[in-house]
DRENFIVO-94998 format. One record per residue (C-alpha): x, y, z; residue in one letter; residue number from 1. Coordinates in nm, 2 decimals. Layout:
N
<atom><u>X</u><v>Y</v><w>Z</w><code>a</code><pos>NUM</pos></atom>
...
***
This chain:
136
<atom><u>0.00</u><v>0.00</v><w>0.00</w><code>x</code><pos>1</pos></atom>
<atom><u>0.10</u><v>0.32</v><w>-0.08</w><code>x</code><pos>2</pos></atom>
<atom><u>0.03</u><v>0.68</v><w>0.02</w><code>x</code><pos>3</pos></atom>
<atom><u>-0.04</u><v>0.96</v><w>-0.23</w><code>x</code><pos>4</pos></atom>
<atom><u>-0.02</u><v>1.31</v><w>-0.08</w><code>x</code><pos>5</pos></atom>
<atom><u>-0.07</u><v>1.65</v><w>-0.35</w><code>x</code><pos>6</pos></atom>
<atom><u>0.13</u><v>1.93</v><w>-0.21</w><code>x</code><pos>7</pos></atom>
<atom><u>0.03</u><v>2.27</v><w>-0.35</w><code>x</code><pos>8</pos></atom>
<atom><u>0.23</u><v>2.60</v><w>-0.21</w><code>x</code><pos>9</pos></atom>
<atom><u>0.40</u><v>2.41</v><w>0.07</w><code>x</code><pos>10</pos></atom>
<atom><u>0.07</u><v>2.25</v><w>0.25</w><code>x</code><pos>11</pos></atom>
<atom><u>-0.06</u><v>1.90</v><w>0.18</w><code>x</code><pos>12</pos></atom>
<atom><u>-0.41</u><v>1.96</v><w>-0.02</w><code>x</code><pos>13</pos></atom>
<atom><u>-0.52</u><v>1.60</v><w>-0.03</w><code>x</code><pos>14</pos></atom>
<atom><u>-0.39</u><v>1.24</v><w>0.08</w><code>x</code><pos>15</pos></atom>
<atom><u>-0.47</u><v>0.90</v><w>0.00</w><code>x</code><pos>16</pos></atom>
<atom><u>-0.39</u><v>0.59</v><w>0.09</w><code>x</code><pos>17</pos></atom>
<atom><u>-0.39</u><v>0.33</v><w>-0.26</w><code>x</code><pos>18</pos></atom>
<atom><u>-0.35</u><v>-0.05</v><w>-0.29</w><code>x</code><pos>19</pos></atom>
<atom><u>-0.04</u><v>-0.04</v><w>-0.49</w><code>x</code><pos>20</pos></atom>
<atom><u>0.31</u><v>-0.12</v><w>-0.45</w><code>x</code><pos>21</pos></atom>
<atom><u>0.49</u><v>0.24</v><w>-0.43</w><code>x</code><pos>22</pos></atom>
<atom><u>0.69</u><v>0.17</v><w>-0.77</w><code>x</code><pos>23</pos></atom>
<atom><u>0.38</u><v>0.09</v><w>-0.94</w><code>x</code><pos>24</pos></atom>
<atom><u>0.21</u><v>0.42</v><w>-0.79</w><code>x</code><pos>25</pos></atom>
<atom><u>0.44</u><v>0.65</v><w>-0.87</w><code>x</code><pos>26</pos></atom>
<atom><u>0.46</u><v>0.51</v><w>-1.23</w><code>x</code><pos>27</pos></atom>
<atom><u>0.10</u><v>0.56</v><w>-1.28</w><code>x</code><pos>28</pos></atom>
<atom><u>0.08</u><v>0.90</v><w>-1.12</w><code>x</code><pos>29</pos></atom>
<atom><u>0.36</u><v>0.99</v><w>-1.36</w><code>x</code><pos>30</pos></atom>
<atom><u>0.17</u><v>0.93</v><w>-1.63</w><code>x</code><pos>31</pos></atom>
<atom><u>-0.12</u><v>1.11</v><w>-1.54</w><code>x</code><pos>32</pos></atom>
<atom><u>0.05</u><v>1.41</v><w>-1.44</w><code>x</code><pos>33</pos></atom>
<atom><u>0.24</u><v>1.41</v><w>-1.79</w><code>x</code><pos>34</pos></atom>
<atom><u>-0.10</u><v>1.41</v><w>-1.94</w><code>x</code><pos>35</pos></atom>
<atom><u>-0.21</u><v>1.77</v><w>-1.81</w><code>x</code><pos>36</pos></atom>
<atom><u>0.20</u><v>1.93</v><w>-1.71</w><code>x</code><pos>37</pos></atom>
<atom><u>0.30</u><v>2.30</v><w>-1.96</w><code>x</code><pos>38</pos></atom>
<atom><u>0.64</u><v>2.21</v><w>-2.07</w><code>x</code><pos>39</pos></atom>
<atom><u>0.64</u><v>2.57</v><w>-2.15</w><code>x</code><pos>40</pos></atom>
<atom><u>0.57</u><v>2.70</v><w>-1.82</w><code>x</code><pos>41</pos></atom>
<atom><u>0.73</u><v>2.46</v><w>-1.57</w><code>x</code><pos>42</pos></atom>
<atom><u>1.00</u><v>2.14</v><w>-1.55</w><code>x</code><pos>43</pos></atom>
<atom><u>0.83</u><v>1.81</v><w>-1.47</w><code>x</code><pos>44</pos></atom>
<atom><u>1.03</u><v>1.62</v><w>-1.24</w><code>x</code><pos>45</pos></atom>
<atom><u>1.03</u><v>1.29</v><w>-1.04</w><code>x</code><pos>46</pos></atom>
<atom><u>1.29</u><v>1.28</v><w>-0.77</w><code>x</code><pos>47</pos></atom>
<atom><u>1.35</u><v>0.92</v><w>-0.54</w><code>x</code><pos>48</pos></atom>
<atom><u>1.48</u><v>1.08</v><w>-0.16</w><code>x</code><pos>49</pos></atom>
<atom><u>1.44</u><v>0.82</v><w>0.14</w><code>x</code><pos>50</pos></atom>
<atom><u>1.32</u><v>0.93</v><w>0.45</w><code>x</code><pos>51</pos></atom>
<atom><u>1.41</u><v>0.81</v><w>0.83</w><code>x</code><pos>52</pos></atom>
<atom><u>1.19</u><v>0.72</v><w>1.05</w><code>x</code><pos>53</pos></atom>
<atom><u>1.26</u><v>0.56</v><w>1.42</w><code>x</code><pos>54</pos></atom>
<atom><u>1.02</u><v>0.35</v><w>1.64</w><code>x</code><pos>55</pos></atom>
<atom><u>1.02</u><v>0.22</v><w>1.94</w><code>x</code><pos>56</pos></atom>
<atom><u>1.20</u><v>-0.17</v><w>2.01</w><code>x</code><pos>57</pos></atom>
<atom><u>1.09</u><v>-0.43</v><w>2.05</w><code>x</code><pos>58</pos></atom>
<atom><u>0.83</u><v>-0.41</v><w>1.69</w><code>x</code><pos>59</pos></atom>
<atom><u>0.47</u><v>-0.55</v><w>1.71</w><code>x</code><pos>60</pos></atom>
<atom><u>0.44</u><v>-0.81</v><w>1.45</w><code>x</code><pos>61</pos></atom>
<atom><u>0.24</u><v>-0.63</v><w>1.23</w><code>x</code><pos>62</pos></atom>
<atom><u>0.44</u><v>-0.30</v><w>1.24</w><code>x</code><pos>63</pos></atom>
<atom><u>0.76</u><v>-0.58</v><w>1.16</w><code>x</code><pos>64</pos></atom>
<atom><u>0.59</u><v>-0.71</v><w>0.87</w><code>x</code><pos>65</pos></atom>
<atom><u>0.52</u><v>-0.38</v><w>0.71</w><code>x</code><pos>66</pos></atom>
<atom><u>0.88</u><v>-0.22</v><w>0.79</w><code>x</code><pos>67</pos></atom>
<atom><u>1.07</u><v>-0.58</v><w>0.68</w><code>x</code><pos>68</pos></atom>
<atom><u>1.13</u><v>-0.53</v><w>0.31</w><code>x</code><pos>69</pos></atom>
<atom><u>1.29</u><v>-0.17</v><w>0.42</w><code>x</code><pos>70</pos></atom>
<atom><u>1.56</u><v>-0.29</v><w>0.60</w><code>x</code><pos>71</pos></atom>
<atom><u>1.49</u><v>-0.20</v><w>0.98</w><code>x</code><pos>72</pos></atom>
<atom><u>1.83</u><v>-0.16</v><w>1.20</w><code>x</code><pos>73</pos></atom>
<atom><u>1.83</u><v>-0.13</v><w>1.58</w><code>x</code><pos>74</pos></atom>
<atom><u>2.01</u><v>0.17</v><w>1.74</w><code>x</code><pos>75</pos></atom>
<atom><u>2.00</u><v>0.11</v><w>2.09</w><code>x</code><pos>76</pos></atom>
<atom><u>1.63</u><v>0.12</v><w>2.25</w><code>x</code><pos>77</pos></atom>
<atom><u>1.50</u><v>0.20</v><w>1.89</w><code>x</code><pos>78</pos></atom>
<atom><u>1.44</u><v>0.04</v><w>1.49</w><code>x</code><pos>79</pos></atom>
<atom><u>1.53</u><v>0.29</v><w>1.23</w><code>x</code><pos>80</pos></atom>
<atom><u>1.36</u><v>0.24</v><w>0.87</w><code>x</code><pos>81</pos></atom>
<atom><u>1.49</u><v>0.39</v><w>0.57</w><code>x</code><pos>82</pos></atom>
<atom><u>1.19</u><v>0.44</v><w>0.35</w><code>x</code><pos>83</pos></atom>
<atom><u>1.15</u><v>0.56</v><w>-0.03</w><code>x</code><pos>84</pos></atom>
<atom><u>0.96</u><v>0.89</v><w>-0.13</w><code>x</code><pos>85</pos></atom>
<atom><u>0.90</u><v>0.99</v><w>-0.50</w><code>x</code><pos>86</pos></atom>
<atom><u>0.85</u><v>1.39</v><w>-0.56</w><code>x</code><pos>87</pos></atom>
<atom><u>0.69</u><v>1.41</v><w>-0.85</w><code>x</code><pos>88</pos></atom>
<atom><u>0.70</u><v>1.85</v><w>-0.94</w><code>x</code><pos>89</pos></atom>
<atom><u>0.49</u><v>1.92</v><w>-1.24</w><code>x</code><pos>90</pos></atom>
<atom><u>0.47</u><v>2.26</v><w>-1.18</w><code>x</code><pos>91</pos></atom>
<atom><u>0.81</u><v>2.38</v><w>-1.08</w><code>x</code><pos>92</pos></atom>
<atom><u>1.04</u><v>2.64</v><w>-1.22</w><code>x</code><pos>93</pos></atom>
<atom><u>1.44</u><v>2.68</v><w>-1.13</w><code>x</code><pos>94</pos></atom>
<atom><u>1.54</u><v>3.00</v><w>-1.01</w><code>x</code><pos>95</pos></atom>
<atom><u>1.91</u><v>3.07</v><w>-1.03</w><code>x</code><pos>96</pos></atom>
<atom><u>2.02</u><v>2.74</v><w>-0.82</w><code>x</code><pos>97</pos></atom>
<atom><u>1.70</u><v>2.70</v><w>-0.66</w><code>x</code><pos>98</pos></atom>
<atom><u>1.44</u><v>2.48</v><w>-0.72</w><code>x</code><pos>99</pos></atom>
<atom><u>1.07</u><v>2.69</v><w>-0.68</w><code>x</code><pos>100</pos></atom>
<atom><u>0.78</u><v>2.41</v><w>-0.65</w><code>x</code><pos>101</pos></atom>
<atom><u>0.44</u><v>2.56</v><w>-0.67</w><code>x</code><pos>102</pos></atom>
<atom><u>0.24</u><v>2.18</v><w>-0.74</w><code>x</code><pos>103</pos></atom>
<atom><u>0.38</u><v>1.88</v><w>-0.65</w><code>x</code><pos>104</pos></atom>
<atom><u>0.23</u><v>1.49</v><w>-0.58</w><code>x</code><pos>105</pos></atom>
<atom><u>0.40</u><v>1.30</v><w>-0.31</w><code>x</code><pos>106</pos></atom>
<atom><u>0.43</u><v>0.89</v><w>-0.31</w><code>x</code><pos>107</pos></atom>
<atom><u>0.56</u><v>0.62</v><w>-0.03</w><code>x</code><pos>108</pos></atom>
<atom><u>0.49</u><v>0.35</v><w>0.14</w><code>x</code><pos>109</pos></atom>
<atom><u>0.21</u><v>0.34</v><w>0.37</w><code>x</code><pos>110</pos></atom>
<atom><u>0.28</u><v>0.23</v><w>0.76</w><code>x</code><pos>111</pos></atom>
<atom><u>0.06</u><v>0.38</v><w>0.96</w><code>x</code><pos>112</pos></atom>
<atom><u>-0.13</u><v>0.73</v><w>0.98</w><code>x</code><pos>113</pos></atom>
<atom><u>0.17</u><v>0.87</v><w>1.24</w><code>x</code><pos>114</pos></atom>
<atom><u>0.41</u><v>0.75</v><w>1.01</w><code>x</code><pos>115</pos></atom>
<atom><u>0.20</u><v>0.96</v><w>0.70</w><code>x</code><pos>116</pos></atom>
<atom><u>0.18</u><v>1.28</v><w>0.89</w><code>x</code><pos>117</pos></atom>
<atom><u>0.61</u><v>1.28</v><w>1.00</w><code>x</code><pos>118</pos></atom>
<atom><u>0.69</u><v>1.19</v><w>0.65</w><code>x</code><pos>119</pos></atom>
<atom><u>0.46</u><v>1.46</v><w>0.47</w><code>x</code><pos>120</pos></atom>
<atom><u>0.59</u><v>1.70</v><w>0.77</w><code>x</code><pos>121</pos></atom>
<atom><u>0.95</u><v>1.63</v><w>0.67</w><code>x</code><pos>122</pos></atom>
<atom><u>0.89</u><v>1.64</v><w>0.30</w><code>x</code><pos>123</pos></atom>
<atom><u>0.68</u><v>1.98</v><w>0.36</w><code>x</code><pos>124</pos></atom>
<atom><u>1.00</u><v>2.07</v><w>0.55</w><code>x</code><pos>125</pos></atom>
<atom><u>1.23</u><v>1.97</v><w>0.25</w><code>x</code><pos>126</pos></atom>
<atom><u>1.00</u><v>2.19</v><w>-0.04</w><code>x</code><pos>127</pos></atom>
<atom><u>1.07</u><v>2.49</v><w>0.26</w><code>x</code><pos>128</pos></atom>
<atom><u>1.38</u><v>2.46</v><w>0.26</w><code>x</code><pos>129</pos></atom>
<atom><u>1.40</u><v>2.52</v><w>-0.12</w><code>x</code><pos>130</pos></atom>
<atom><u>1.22</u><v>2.77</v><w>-0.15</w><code>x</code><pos>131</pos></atom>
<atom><u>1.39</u><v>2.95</v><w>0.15</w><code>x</code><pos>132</pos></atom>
<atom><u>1.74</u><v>2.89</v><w>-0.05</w><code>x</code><pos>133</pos></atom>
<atom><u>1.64</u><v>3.12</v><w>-0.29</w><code>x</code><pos>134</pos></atom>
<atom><u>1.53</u><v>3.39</v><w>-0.04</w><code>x</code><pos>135</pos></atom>
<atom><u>1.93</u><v>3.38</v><w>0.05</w><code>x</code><pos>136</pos></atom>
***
Protein backbone atom coordinates (compact mmCIF):
# COMPACT_ATOMS: atom_id res chain seq x y z
CA UNK A 1 0.00 0.00 0.00
CA UNK A 2 1.01 3.16 -0.81
CA UNK A 3 0.35 6.82 0.17
CA UNK A 4 -0.41 9.62 -2.35
CA UNK A 5 -0.23 13.07 -0.83
CA UNK A 6 -0.66 16.46 -3.54
CA UNK A 7 1.26 19.28 -2.12
CA UNK A 8 0.31 22.74 -3.46
CA UNK A 9 2.31 26.00 -2.09
CA UNK A 10 4.03 24.13 0.66
CA UNK A 11 0.71 22.54 2.48
CA UNK A 12 -0.65 18.96 1.77
CA UNK A 13 -4.14 19.58 -0.21
CA UNK A 14 -5.17 15.99 -0.28
CA UNK A 15 -3.90 12.37 0.80
CA UNK A 16 -4.74 8.98 0.01
CA UNK A 17 -3.88 5.86 0.93
CA UNK A 18 -3.85 3.29 -2.56
CA UNK A 19 -3.55 -0.47 -2.93
CA UNK A 20 -0.45 -0.40 -4.89
CA UNK A 21 3.09 -1.21 -4.46
CA UNK A 22 4.95 2.43 -4.32
CA UNK A 23 6.86 1.74 -7.69
CA UNK A 24 3.82 0.88 -9.38
CA UNK A 25 2.07 4.20 -7.93
CA UNK A 26 4.39 6.48 -8.69
CA UNK A 27 4.61 5.13 -12.33
CA UNK A 28 0.98 5.56 -12.83
CA UNK A 29 0.79 8.96 -11.19
CA UNK A 30 3.56 9.95 -13.60
CA UNK A 31 1.73 9.27 -16.32
CA UNK A 32 -1.18 11.06 -15.42
CA UNK A 33 0.53 14.11 -14.42
CA UNK A 34 2.35 14.11 -17.95
CA UNK A 35 -0.98 14.12 -19.45
CA UNK A 36 -2.12 17.74 -18.11
CA UNK A 37 2.02 19.26 -17.10
CA UNK A 38 3.00 22.97 -19.60
CA UNK A 39 6.37 22.09 -20.72
CA UNK A 40 6.39 25.69 -21.47
CA UNK A 41 5.75 26.96 -18.19
CA UNK A 42 7.30 24.58 -15.68
CA UNK A 43 9.99 21.45 -15.55
CA UNK A 44 8.31 18.12 -14.68
CA UNK A 45 10.32 16.25 -12.45
CA UNK A 46 10.32 12.94 -10.36
CA UNK A 47 12.88 12.83 -7.73
CA UNK A 48 13.50 9.19 -5.37
CA UNK A 49 14.84 10.85 -1.61
CA UNK A 50 14.42 8.25 1.44
CA UNK A 51 13.18 9.29 4.47
CA UNK A 52 14.11 8.10 8.27
CA UNK A 53 11.86 7.19 10.46
CA UNK A 54 12.58 5.56 14.23
CA UNK A 55 10.22 3.46 16.39
CA UNK A 56 10.22 2.15 19.40
CA UNK A 57 11.97 -1.66 20.06
CA UNK A 58 10.93 -4.26 20.48
CA UNK A 59 8.30 -4.11 16.90
CA UNK A 60 4.67 -5.46 17.13
CA UNK A 61 4.43 -8.12 14.47
CA UNK A 62 2.41 -6.33 12.29
CA UNK A 63 4.40 -2.99 12.39
CA UNK A 64 7.56 -5.80 11.58
CA UNK A 65 5.90 -7.12 8.71
CA UNK A 66 5.17 -3.79 7.14
CA UNK A 67 8.83 -2.18 7.90
CA UNK A 68 10.75 -5.80 6.77
CA UNK A 69 11.32 -5.34 3.06
CA UNK A 70 12.94 -1.69 4.20
CA UNK A 71 15.59 -2.85 6.00
CA UNK A 72 14.89 -1.98 9.79
CA UNK A 73 18.32 -1.58 11.98
CA UNK A 74 18.26 -1.33 15.79
CA UNK A 75 20.14 1.68 17.44
CA UNK A 76 20.02 1.06 20.91
CA UNK A 77 16.30 1.17 22.46
CA UNK A 78 14.96 2.03 18.89
CA UNK A 79 14.36 0.37 14.90
CA UNK A 80 15.30 2.88 12.35
CA UNK A 81 13.62 2.44 8.67
CA UNK A 82 14.86 3.85 5.68
CA UNK A 83 11.88 4.44 3.55
CA UNK A 84 11.50 5.57 -0.31
CA UNK A 85 9.58 8.94 -1.25
CA UNK A 86 8.96 9.94 -4.97
CA UNK A 87 8.55 13.92 -5.63
CA UNK A 88 6.90 14.12 -8.50
CA UNK A 89 7.01 18.48 -9.39
CA UNK A 90 4.90 19.23 -12.38
CA UNK A 91 4.72 22.61 -11.79
CA UNK A 92 8.11 23.76 -10.77
CA UNK A 93 10.43 26.43 -12.24
CA UNK A 94 14.45 26.82 -11.30
CA UNK A 95 15.40 30.03 -10.11
CA UNK A 96 19.09 30.70 -10.25
CA UNK A 97 20.21 27.38 -8.21
CA UNK A 98 17.00 27.00 -6.65
CA UNK A 99 14.36 24.80 -7.21
CA UNK A 100 10.66 26.86 -6.78
CA UNK A 101 7.76 24.10 -6.49
CA UNK A 102 4.37 25.56 -6.66
CA UNK A 103 2.41 21.80 -7.45
CA UNK A 104 3.77 18.83 -6.54
CA UNK A 105 2.31 14.90 -5.77
CA UNK A 106 3.97 13.01 -3.13
CA UNK A 107 4.27 8.90 -3.09
CA UNK A 108 5.63 6.23 -0.25
CA UNK A 109 4.91 3.52 1.40
CA UNK A 110 2.06 3.36 3.69
CA UNK A 111 2.77 2.31 7.63
CA UNK A 112 0.55 3.79 9.62
CA UNK A 113 -1.34 7.31 9.77
CA UNK A 114 1.65 8.70 12.39
CA UNK A 115 4.10 7.54 10.12
CA UNK A 116 1.99 9.61 6.99
CA UNK A 117 1.85 12.82 8.89
CA UNK A 118 6.14 12.85 9.98
CA UNK A 119 6.89 11.86 6.50
CA UNK A 120 4.58 14.58 4.75
CA UNK A 121 5.94 17.03 7.70
CA UNK A 122 9.50 16.29 6.70
CA UNK A 123 8.94 16.37 3.01
CA UNK A 124 6.84 19.76 3.62
CA UNK A 125 10.03 20.73 5.52
CA UNK A 126 12.33 19.73 2.54
CA UNK A 127 9.97 21.86 -0.37
CA UNK A 128 10.65 24.92 2.56
CA UNK A 129 13.78 24.63 2.59
CA UNK A 130 14.00 25.16 -1.21
CA UNK A 131 12.17 27.74 -1.52
CA UNK A 132 13.92 29.50 1.52
CA UNK A 133 17.39 28.94 -0.48
CA UNK A 134 16.44 31.16 -2.94
CA UNK A 135 15.26 33.94 -0.44
CA UNK A 136 19.30 33.80 0.47
Amino acid sequence: MSVVAKISKNSVVSKEVVNKDVTEAVKEIAVELLKSWNPTSSDFIILRDFYSVSYPAPLAKELLEKVRKYSPKRIEDRVEVTLPIYEIFYEARWAGESLQVDNATVVFPYIDDVTTEEVLKGVLTGLSGVEEEELE
